[in-house]
C-alpha angles and dihedrals in degrees: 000000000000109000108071076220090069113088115242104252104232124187115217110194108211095221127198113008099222102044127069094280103101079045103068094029075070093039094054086049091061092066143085093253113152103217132083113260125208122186115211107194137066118332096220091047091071097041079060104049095042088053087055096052089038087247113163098212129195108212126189141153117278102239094186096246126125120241139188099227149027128194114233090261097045126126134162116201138204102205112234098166121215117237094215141041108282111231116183112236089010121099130219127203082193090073109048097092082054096050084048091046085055100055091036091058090041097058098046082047085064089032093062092039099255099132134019105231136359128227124189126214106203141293139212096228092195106050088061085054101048080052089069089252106123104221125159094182154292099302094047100046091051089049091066100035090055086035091229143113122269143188131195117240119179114201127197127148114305097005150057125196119196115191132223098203127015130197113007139129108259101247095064098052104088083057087058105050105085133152091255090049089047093048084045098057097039091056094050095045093044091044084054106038083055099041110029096033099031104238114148094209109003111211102236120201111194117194131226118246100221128049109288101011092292084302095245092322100305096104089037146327098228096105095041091046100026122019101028098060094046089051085057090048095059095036093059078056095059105270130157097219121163114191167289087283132195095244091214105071094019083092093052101131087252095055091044098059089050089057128071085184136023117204114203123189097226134035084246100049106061107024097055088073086040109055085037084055098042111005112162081022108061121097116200105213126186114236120203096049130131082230146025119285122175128166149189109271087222145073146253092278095197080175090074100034118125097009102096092234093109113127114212101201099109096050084043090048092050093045090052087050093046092050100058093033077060091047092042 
């Protein structure tokens, strides 16, 4: 997209069928938003889902072609057909492969240049699972269909939180976190912060992985024998790293206001603050792609399916953010 006249193409995957996805997606649709919005999911999901929240929605086929402007209602849509009957709040192992065929689709969309950013409604992880596909989620999946590496930031007002490591199970975190892995995150997260939010010399804070930091080396030598060299490393290279850091007072509001990003070592360590500080708000982006790729900081809630009750801020709040990550 070269004229600023032209709307950003975003691509909004529907995510998983019985869950609100489809909902907000709707629910997105029904805004001002100036950006072209291209819903990549079932056809009949959304008619659905726009019928639940009393949506009059505008549907029609995405032809590939830019516009400069789109009416509150409208939705272009790319069909990926469900295999099975959707049920709101009820899962259905019958329609993983469908849920993986969407963001599949989706992220060679980016990836040929047919649309500018990408934004994710959410996924039932474990359904996919219990299908025999092995998924650990969104960001990892991505990684490997670009080829490229990846690293989780989660954005909300006032604070952004990369991550180390994703989703693991705890006890295999200290074995994860390695100098190379550190250098490789902190790299993806400084050449982004410059170049896709704009910051010269972004101001880094990297956590410690055990209570206070390790305390000297007598609650853990991770950050003396870790975290502490590559720090040095990236440092010699310019770097503005601040760390390792005690996680329970890093997130203190003066801290807060020295730092432009925040590394934590595990997915719980850092996003708790986060989504207390800026829950609805928060917007959880992939680094490290050749495109733009925001998403909702919630889940499926199939407690809410289907009830009309689904608030769309988040995934408001993540196309906002992938429309002006695809202008910058």
């Amino acid at each position: 997209m070269n004229d600023q006249a032209w709307l950003p193409r975003l691509a909004i995957t529907t995510g998983e069928p019985a869950g609100i996805g489809p909902e907000i997606v709707a629910a997105l649709a029904a805004t001002d938003l100036p950006a072209d919005l291209i819903a990549i999911g079932d056809k009949d999901a959304l008619l659905l889902a726009a019928q639940t929240h009393g949506i009059a929605l505008t549907l029609e086929t995405d032809d590939g072609q830019w516009r400069r402007a789109r009416a509150p209602g409208s939705l272009r849509y790319v069909h990926v057909p469900a295999p099975a009957p959707i049920a709101p709040g009820k899962l259905d192992v019958r329609n993983a492969p469908y849920v993986v065929a969407m963001l599949a689709r989706a992220a060679d969309g980016c990836l040929d240049g047919e649309f500018d950013a990408l934004v994710t409604a959410p996924v039932q992880k474990s359904i996919i699972n219990d299908a025999g596909i092995a998924f650990t989620g969104h960001t990892e999946f991505f990684a490997q269909r670009a080829k490229c590496d990846v690293t989780m930031l989660l954005v909300a007002p006032g604070i952004r939180v990369a991550l180390a490591t994703t989703h693991l199970p705890l006890v295999e975190v200290p074995a994860a976190i390695t100098a190379a892995t550190l250098v490789r995150v902190l790299r993806i997260v400084h050449n982004d912060l410059r170049h896709r939010f704009g910051i010269d010399n972004p101001r880094i804070a990297v956590l410690g992985l055990n209570p206070h930091a390790g305390e000297g080396g007598h609650l853990g030598r991770e950050e003396i024998d870790v975290i502490a060299p590559a720090l040095a490393a990236l440092r010699a290279d310019g770097m503005q790293l601040e760390g390792p850091l005690s996680a329970d007072t890093a997130f203190v509001p003066a801290q807060r206001a020295r730092f432009d990003a925040y590394l934590a070592m595990y997915h719980d360590q850092g996003l708790p603050v986060l989504k207390a500080l800026g829950f609805g708000d928060s917007v959880n982006i992939t680094l490290g792609l050749p495109f733009v790729r925001t998403s909702v900081d919630h889940g499926t809630a199939l407690d809410l399916a289907g009830t009309g009750k689904a608030d769309p801020a988040s995934l408001i709040a993540a196309a906002k953010l992938a429309m002006e990550l695809a202008r910058a």
